[in-house]
N, C-alpha and C positions, 0 to 999 in steps of 0.2 A: 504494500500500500504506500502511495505516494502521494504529493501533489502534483497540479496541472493549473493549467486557464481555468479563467471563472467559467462557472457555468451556464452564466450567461451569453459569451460566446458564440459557445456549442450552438446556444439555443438559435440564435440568430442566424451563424453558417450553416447550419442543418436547414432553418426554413429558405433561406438562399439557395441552396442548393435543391429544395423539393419544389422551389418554383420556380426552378431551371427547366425543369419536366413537365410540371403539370402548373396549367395555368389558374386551373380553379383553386390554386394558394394563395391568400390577402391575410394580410397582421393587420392587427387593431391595435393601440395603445388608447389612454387616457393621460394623454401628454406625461408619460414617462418613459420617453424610449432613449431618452440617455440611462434611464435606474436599468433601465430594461437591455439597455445595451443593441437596440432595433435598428439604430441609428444605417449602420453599414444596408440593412433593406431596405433601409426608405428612398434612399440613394440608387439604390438599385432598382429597385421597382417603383419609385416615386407613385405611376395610377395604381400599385395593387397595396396603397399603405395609407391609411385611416388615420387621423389622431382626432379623436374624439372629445379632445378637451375631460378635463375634470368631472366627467358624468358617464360612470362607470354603468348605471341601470340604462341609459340610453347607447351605449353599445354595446349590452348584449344585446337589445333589441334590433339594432340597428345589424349585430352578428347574425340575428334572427332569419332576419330579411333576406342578407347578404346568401345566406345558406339556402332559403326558398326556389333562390333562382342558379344553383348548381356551384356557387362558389364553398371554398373550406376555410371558416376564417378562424386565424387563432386570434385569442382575444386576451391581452394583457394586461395585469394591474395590483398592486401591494397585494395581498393576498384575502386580508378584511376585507378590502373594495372588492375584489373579484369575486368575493362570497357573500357575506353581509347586504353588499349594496347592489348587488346583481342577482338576488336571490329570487326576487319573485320573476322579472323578466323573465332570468336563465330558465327556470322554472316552469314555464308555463311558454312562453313563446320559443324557446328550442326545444326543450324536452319533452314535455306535453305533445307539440306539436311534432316530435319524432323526424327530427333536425342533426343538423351534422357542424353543432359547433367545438371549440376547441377551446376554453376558456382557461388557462392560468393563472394562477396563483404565487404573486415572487413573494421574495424572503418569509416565507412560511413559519410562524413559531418565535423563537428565539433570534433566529438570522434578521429578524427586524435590526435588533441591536440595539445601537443610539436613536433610532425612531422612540425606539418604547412602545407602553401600553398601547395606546390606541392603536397602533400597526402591528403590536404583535397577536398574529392569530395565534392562538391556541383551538379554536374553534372549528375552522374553515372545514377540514376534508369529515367533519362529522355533520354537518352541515351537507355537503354535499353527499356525504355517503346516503343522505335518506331520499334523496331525488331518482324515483325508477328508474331501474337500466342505465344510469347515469357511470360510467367505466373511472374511475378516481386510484389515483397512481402518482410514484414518488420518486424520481430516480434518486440513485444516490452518489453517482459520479458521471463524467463525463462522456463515457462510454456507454452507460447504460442510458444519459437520457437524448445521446442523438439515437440512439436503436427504437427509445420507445416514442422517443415525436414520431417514426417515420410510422413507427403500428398504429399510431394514434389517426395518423394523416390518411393511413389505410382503413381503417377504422370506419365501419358506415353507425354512425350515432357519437352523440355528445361525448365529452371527457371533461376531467377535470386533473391539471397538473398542478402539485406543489412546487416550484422553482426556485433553488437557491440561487440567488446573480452573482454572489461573490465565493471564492473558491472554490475547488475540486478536489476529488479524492480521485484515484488512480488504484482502484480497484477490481475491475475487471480488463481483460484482452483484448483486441481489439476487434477480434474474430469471435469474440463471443457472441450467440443470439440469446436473443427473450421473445417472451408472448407478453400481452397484457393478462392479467390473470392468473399466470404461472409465477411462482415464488423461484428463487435461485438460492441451491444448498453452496454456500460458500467454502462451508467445512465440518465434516460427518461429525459425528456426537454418539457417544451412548447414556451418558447422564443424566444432562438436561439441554433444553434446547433455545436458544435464544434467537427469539424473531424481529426484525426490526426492519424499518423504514428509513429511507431520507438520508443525507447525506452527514449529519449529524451522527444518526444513532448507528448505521450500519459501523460504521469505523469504530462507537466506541464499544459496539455490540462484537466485533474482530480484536479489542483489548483487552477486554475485558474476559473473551474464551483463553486470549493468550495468557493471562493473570491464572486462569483455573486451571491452565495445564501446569503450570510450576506445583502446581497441590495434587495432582494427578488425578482431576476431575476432566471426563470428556466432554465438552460443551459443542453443540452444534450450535451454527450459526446461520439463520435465514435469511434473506433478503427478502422482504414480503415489497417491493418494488407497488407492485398492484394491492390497494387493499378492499376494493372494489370492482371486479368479483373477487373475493380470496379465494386462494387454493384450497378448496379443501380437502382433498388428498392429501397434499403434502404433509398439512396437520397430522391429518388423523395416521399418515406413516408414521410422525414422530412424537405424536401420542402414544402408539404403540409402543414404539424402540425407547423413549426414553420417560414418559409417563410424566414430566416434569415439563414448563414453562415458564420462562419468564418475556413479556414482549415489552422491546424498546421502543419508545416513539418520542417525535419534537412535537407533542399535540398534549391536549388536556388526555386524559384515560379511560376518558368517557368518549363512548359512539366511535374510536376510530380503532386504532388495531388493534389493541388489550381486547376492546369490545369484543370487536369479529372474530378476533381468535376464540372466546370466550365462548362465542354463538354457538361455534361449530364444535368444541369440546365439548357441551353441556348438551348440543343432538346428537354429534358420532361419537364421540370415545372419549369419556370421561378422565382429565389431567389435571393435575395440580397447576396451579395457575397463578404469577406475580406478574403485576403493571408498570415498569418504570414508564413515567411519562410525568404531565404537570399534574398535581394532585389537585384541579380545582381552584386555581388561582389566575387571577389576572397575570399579565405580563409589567415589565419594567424597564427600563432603560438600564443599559451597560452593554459592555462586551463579552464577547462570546463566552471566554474563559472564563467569566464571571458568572455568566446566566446560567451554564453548563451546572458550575456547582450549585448556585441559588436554587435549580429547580430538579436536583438529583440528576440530571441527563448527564451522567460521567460510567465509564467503565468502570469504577470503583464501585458507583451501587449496584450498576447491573450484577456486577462480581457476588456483593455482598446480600443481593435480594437470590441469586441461582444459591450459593451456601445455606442459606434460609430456608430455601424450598427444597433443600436435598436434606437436610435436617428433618424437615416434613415427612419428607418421603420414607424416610428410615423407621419414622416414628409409625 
């Protein structure tokens, strides 16, 4: 695991490049495509680039439209805005209407940062998780989220992406594929099993297994990339093999992947089960290094909450 480019970038040269091919590809922003880093598209496609000004529910509606008549708009904004304020639109004039928009969500959680509270969602993909058929997904490095724009862009119906715009992780190969919907086992386990999302938690979710093998505990470690539809095979395999959970996520612990994992344990195959995620709390300003510990999202607790639950298990 290493670093790379932000992953905002990617995000930008990946849509450049799919609207090299296909022309029914147009970005949307809400006058953030310096945060968003779009800037390099608009220049390039100057008529297939939207800035919609500071009124995020009038371009999803406006994404609405755009998709009626055979275009694929991705549609960009803080991540509160692209949820919060685009809820009912999104809602009801793409989704309802069984529409093919793309709507994003940047700095998701924590990666707000120095924004603070009001921009940092803890909310957003639980939120969206309860929108039918609505596909909601997280890469966690750079490799994984030009592979799943382009599933997404292939994709006939809605999505919903969380986007970190500032740094990368360098976690997968370059040749690696994904599905939306299929989890990636990063590294087998027979212990316990640690599930995570996002670009945040898979790395400390990969520290945190490395911490438990000094103690000679086997920890798997999931990438649940997709947490809408979740795998639920893969669970219920590693329900099986390791009967133990703990899921990481940059999200409150409610309604997003603690949840889903939770769903599918409690109708297929019964697991012991810990949440690292935000226990319930608003968000705050500071740096990453800081929010990290403030709101448990460190390999340290995931470390300390898997020892916990193997204690359980014993018992």
């Amino acid at each position: 695991m290493g670093k790379e480019k932000d992953m905002r970038a990617t995000y930008n040269d990946t849509l450049i490049d799919l609207a090299a091919s296909d022309e029914r590809i147009v970005l949307m922003e809400a006058d953030l495509m310096n945060a968003s880093g779009t800037v390099t598209f608009k220049s390039t496609y100057p008529e297939r680039f939207f800035d919609m000004g500071v009124a995020e529910a009038n371009m999803a509606g406006v994404a609405a439209g755009l998709s009626s008549v055979g275009k694929i708009p991705f549609a960009a904004s803080f991540a509160p805005f692209a949820s919060r304020k685009t809820y009912d639109q999104f809602f009801i004039s793409a989704n309802y209407a069984h529409l093919n928009v793309k709507m994003v969500g940047t700095d998701p959680g924590i990666t707000a940062q120095v924004n603070g509270g009001t921009h940092m969602s803890f909310e957003d993909g639980g939120l969206m998780r309860n929108i039918p058929g609505l596909v909601v997904f997280e890469p966690c490095d750079n490799v994984s989220l030009e592979k799943l724009i382009r599933k997404a862009a292939e994709y006939e119906g809605c999505t919903y992406m969380r986007l970190h715009r500032k740094g990368g992780n360098i976690i997968y190969k370059e040749d690696d594929e994904f599905e939306l919907g299929k989890g990636v086992v990063l590294r087998d386990g027979s212990d316990v099993t640690l599930v995570a999302t996002g670009l945040v938690m898979v790395a400390e979710a990969l520290e945190a297994a490395d911490e438990l093998k000094k103690e000679g505990i086997s920890a798997a470690v999931i990438d649940m990339h997709t947490v809408k539809p979740i795998d639920r095979e893969l669970i219920v395999k590693y329900a099986q093999k390791t009967g133990a959970f703990v899921t990481c996520e940059n999200h409150q612990v409610v309604n997003f992947l603690g949840s889903a994992v939770a769903e599918v344990l409690v109708e297929e195959h019964p697991a012991l089960l810990k949440r690292v995620g935000v226990q319930d709390e608003f968000g705050e300003v500071g740096k990453l290094d800081y929010l990290k510990k403030r709101y448990g999202l460190t390999a340290a607790n995931i470390a300390d909450n898997a020892r916990a639950i193997l204690t359980q298990k014993k018992q």
